[in-house]
MIVOSE-545639 format. One record per residue (C-alpha): residue number from 1; residue in three letters; x, y, z. Coordinates in Angstrom, 3 decimals. Last residue first. Example, Ala and Ser with C-alpha at 12.3 -4.5 7.8 and 13.67 -1.06 7.14 Angstrom:
[2,'SER',[13.670,-1.060,7.140]]
[1,'ALA',[12.300,-4.500,7.800]]
END
This chain:
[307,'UNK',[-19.554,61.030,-3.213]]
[306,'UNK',[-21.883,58.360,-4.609]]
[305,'UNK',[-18.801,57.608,-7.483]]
[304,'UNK',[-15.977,56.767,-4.598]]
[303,'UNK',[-18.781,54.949,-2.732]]
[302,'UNK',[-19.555,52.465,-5.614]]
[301,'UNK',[-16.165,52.348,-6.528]]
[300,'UNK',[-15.069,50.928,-2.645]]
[299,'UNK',[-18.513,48.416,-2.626]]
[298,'UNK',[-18.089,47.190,-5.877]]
[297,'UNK',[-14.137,46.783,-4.695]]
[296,'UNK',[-14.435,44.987,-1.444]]
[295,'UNK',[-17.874,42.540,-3.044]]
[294,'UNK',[-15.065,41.619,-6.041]]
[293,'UNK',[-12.461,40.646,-3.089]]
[292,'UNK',[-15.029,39.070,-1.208]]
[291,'UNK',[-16.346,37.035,-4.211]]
[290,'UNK',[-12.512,36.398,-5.667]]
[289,'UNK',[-11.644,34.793,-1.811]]
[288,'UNK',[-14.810,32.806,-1.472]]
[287,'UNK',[-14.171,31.363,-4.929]]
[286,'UNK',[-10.547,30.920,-4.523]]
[285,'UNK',[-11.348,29.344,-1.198]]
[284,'UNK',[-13.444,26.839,-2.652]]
[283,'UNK',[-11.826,26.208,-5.907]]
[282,'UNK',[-8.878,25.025,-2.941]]
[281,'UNK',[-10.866,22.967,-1.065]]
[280,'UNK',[-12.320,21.065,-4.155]]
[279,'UNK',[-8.254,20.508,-5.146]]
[278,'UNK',[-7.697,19.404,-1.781]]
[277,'UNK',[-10.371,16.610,-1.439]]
[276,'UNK',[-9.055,15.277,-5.010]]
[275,'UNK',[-5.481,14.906,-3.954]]
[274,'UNK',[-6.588,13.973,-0.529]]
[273,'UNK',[-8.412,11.012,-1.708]]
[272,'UNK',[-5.617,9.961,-4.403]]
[271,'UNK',[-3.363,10.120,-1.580]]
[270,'UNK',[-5.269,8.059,0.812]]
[269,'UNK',[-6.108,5.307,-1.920]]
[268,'UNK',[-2.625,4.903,-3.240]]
[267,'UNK',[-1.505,4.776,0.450]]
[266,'UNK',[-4.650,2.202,0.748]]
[265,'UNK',[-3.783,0.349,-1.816]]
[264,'UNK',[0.205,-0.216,-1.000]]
[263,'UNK',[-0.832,-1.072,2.274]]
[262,'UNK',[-2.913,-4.045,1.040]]
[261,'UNK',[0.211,-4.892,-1.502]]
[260,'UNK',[2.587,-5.088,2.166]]
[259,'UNK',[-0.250,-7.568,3.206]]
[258,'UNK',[-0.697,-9.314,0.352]]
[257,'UNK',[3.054,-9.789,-0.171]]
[256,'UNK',[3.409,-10.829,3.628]]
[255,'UNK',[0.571,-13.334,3.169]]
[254,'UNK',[2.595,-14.399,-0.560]]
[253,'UNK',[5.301,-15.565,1.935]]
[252,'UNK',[8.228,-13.833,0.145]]
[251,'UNK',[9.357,-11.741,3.303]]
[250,'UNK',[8.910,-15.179,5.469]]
[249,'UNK',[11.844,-16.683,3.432]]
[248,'UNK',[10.318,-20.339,2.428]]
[247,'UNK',[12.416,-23.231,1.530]]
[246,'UNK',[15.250,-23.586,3.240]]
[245,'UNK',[13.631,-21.758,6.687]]
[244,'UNK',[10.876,-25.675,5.749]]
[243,'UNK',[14.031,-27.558,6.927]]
[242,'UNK',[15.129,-30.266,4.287]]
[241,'UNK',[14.955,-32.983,6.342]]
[240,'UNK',[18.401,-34.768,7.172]]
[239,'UNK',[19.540,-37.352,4.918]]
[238,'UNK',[18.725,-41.090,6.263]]
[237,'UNK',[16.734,-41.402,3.358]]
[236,'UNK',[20.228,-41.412,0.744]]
[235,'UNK',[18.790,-43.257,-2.830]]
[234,'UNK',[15.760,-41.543,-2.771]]
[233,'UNK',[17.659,-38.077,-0.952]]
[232,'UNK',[19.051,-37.570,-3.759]]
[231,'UNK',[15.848,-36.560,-6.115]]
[230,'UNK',[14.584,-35.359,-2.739]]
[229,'UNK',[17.317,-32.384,-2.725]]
[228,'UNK',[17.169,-31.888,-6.182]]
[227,'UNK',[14.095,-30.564,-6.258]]
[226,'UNK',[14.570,-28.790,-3.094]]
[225,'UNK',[17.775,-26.754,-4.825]]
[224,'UNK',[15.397,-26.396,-7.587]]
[223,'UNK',[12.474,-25.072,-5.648]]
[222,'UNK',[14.783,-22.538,-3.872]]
[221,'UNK',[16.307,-20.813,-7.040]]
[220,'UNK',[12.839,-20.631,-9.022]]
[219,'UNK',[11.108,-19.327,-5.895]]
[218,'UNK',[13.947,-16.565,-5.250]]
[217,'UNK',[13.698,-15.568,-8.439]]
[216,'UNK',[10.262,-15.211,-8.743]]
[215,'UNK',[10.360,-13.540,-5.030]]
[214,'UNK',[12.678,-10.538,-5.701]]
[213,'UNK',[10.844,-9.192,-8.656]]
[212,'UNK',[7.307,-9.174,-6.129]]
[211,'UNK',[9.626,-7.584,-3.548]]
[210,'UNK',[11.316,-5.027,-5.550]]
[209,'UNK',[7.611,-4.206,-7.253]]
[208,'UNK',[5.869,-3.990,-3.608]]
[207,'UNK',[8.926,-1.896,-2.571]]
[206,'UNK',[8.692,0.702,-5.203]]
[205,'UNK',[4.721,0.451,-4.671]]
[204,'UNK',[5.490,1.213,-0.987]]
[203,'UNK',[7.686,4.238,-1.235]]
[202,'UNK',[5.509,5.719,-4.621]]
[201,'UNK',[2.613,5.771,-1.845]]
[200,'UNK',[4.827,7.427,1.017]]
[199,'UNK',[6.325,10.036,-0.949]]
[198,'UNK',[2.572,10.770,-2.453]]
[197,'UNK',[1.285,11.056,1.098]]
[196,'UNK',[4.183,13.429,2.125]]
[195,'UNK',[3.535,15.635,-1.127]]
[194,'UNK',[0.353,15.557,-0.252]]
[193,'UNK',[0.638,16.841,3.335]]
[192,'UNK',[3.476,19.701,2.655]]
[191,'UNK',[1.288,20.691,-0.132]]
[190,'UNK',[-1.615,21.223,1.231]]
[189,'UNK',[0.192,22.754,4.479]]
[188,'UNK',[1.684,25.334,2.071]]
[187,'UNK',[-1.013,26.330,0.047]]
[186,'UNK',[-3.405,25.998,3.422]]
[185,'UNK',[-1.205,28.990,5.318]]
[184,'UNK',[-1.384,31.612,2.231]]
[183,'UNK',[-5.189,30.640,1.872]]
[182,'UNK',[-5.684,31.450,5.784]]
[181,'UNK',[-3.792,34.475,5.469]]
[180,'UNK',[-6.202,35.490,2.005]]
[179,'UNK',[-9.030,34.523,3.926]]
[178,'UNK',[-8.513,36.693,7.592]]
[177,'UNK',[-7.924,39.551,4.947]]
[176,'UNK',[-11.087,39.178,3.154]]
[175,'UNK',[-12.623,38.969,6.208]]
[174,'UNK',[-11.076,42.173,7.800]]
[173,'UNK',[-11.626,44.087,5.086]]
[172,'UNK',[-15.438,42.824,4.490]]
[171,'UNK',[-16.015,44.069,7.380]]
[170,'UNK',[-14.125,47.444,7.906]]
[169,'UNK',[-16.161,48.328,4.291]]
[168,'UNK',[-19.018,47.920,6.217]]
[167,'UNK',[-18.168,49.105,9.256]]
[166,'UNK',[-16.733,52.222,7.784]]
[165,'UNK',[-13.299,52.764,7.545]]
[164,'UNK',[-13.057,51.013,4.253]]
[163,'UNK',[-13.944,54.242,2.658]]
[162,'UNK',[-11.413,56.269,3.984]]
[161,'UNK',[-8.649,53.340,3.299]]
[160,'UNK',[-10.127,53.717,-0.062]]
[159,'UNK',[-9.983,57.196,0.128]]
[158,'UNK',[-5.986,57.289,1.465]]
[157,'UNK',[-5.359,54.916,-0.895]]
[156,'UNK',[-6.326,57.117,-3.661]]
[155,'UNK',[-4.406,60.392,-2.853]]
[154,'UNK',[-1.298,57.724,-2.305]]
[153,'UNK',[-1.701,56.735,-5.841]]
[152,'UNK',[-1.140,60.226,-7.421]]
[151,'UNK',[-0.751,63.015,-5.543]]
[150,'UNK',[-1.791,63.960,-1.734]]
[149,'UNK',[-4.769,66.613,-0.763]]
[148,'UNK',[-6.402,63.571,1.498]]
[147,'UNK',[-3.434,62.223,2.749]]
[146,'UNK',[-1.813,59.009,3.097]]
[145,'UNK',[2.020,60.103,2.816]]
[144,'UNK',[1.815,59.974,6.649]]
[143,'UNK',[1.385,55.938,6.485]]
[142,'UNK',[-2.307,55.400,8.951]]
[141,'UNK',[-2.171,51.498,8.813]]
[140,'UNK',[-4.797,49.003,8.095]]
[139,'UNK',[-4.963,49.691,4.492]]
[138,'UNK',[-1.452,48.271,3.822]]
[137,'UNK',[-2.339,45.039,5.294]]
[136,'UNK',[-4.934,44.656,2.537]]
[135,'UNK',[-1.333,45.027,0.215]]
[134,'UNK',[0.251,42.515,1.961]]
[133,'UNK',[-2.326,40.025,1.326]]
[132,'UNK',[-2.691,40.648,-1.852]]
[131,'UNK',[1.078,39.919,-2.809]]
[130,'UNK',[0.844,37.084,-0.775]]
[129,'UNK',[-2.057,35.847,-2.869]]
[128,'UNK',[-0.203,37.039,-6.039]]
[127,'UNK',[2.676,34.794,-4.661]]
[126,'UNK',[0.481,31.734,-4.180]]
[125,'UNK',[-1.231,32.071,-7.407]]
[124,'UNK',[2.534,31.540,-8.762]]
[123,'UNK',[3.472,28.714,-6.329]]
[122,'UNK',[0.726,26.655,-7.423]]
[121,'UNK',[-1.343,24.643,-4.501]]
[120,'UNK',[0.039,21.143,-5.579]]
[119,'UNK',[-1.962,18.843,-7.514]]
[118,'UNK',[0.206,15.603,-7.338]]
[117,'UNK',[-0.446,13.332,-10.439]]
[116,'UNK',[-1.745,9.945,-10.303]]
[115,'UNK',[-0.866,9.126,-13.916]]
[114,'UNK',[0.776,5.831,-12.921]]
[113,'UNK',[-2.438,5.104,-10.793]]
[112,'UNK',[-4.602,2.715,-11.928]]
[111,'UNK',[-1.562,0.986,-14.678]]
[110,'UNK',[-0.046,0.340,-11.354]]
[109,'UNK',[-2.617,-1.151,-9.714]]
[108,'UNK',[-3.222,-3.409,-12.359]]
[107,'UNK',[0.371,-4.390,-12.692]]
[106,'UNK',[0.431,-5.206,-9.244]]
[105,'UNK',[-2.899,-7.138,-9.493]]
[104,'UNK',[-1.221,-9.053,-12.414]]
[103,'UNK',[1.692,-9.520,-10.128]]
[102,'UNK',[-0.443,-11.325,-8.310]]
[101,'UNK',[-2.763,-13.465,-10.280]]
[100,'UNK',[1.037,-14.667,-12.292]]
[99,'UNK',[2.149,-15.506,-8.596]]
[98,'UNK',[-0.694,-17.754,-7.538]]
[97,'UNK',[-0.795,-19.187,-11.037]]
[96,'UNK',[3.354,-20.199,-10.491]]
[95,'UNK',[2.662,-21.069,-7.271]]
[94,'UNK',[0.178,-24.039,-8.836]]
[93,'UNK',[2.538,-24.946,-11.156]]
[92,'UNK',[5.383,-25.227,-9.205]]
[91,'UNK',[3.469,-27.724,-6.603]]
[90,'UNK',[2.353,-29.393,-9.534]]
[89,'UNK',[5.623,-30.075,-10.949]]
[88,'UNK',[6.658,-30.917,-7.079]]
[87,'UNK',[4.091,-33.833,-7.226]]
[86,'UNK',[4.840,-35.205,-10.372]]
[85,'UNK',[8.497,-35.311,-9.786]]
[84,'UNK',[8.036,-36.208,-6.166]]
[83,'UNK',[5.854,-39.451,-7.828]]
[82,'UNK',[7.891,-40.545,-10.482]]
[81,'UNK',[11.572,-40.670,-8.350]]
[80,'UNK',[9.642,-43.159,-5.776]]
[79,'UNK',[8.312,-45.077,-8.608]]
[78,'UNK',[11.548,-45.025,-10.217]]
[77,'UNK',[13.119,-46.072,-7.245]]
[76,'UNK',[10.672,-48.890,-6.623]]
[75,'UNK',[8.270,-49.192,-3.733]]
[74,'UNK',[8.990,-52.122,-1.322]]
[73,'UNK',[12.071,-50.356,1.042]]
[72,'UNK',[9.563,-47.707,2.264]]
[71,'UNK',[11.531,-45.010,3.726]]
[70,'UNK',[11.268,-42.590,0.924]]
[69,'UNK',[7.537,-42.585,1.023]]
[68,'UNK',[7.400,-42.314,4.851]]
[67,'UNK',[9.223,-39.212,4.700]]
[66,'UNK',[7.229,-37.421,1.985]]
[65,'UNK',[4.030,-38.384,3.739]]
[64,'UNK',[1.508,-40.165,1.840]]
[63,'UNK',[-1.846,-39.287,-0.178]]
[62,'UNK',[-4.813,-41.459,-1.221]]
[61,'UNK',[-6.850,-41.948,-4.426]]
[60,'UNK',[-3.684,-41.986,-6.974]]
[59,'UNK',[-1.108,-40.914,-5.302]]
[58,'UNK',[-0.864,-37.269,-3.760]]
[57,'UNK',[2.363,-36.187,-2.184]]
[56,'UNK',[1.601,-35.401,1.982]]
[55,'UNK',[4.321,-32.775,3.749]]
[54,'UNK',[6.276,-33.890,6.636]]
[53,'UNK',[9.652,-33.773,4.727]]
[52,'UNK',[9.117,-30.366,3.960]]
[51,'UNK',[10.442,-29.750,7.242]]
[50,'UNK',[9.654,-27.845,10.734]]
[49,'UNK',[5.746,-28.027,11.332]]
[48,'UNK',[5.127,-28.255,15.000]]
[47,'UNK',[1.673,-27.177,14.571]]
[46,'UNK',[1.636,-25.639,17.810]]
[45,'UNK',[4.348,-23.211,17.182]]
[44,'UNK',[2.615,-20.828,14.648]]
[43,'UNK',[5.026,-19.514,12.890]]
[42,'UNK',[3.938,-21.848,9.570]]
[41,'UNK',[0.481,-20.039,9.887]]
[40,'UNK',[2.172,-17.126,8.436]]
[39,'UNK',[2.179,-18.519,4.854]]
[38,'UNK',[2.580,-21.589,3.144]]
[37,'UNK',[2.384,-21.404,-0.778]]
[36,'UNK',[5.533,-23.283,-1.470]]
[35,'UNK',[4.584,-25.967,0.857]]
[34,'UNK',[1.569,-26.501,-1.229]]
[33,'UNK',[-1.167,-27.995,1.257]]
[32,'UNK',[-1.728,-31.447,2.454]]
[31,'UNK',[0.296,-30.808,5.725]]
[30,'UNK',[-1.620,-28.206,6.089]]
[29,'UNK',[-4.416,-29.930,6.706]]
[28,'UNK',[-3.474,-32.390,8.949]]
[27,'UNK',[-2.008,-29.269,10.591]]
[26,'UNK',[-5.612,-27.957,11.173]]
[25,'UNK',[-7.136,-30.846,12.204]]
[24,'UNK',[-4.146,-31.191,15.068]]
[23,'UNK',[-4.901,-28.113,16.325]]
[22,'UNK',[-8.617,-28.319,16.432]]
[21,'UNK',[-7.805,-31.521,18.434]]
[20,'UNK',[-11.124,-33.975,17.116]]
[19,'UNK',[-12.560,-36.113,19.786]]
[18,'UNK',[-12.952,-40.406,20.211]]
[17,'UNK',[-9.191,-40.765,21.792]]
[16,'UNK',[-7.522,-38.835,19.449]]
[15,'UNK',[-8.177,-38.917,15.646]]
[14,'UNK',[-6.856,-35.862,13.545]]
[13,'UNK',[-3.803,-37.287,13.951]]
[12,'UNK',[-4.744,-40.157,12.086]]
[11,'UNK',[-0.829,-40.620,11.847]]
[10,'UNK',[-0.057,-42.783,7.757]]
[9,'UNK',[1.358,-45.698,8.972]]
[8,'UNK',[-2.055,-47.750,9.277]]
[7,'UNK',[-2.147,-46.379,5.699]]
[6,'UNK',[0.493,-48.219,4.686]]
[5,'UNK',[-0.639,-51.425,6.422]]
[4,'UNK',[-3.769,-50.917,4.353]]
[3,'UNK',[-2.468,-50.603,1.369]]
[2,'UNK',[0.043,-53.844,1.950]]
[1,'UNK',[3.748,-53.409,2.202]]
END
């Protein structure tokens, strides 16, 4: 068959009736794509893109449909054979870079945050801050054994709750108290919430590494069943396409891989946010808390030596 009798084969379906179908531009294109590499723009019905079969190979300074290739009766079998073995080597190589750049960015992420620790409010400073707590709560009630001419420690309370009595010292009472609750209720919601964040980050990058494991075996599995497929299918054309569900499972489209890796970075960036967000919240409120505390007792041994 002549070159341009071939090419007169070849649908210009980019060409209809003196305009250009956006639709049918774009599956031209496609078509002339790695059909390893396709991603969600297979779904899309219009295209009407079912087999590998419709795919172009590249020969020399034009390019040819799979299925018209292994139709033609005047090009040689070894011809044939040459050319879907040079085209589906480069096919494999190029998914081959495209998955070496990926997992590179998944072991670049991983190497960013494998010492990601959570900073939990610690238990132990939470306890003395209970502790403290209930003992402000102490000098809000009138206990009988408070009395003026009582021994010991109970002598003393009863002048410090004297003391605080005043408006002053009923001030900075009450605030200190209204801090050390609030304190007692952030240590746990901090680390309910970054606990949960940190859950949900280690979820995705344990999935992102299953999945990214999952697809180079799955792409060395389904390339040489396709391989061989076309190999056969020289000598048998009348063999039904190889059906592009064959060849590509939509979980280990490299645009669902990107997508579920996009989550991945912003869970990692979320918790790492928070981690750092809560640890400047919480030298906060020790500060205010140690400042109202300290301003409490100057003000308490300051009155006790005036009087």
């Amino acid at each position: 068959m002549a070159m341009n009798e071939l090419r007169q084969e070849i649908p210009q379906e980019n060409e209809s009736f003196g305009s250009v179908n956006p639709v049918l531009v774009k599956r031209q294109y496609i078509l002339q794509q790695n059909p390893f590499l396709m991603g969600d723009e297979l779904d899309d019905p219009a295209l009407e893109i079912k087999s590998v079969d419709e795919f172009t190979l590249s020969r020399k300074n034009d390019r040819i449909p799979l299925y018209l290739l292994l139709s033609l009766n005047d090009v040689k079998r070894g011809k044939k054979r040459r050319l879907i073995k040079r085209n589906f080597k480069l096919w494999k190589k190029e998914y081959l870079a495209k998955e070496k750049e990926f997992l590179q960015r998944v072991h670049n992420q991983k190497t960013a945050t494998k010492d990601k620790n959570v900073k939990k409010f610690p238990f132990v400073t939470w306890l003395i801050y209970l502790f403290s707590f209930l003992m402000v709560l102490v000098l809000f009630y009138n206990y009988p054994m408070f009395q003026k001419n009582a021994p010991g420690v109970y002598r003393f309370l009863y002048r410090v709750k004297e003391i605080t009595s005043t408006y002053f010292g009923e001030a900075l009472l009450i605030s200190l108290s209204l801090v050390l609750f609030f304190v007692l209720v952030y240590g746990i919601y901090q680390n309910h919430v970054l606990c949960f964040l940190n859950r949900k980050f280690k979820a995705s990058s344990r999935q992102l590494a299953i999945l990214s494991e999952s697809s180079k075996r799955t792409f060395r599995k389904k390339y040489k069943k396709a391989y061989r497929f076309y190999m056969a299918k020289i000598d048998n054309p009348s063999q039904n396409a190889f059906g592009l569900n064959n060849l590509i499972e939509p979980k280990y489209r490299f645009s669902q891989m990107e997508k579920l890796f996009d989550l991945d970075m912003e869970n990692a960036s979320n918790f790492a946010k928070n981690n750092k967000l809560f640890k400047l919240k919480r030298i906060l409120m020790h500060s205010v808390t140690i400042l109202l505390a300290l301003a409490l007792i100057c003000y308490v041994g300051f009155r006790m030596i005036a009087k």
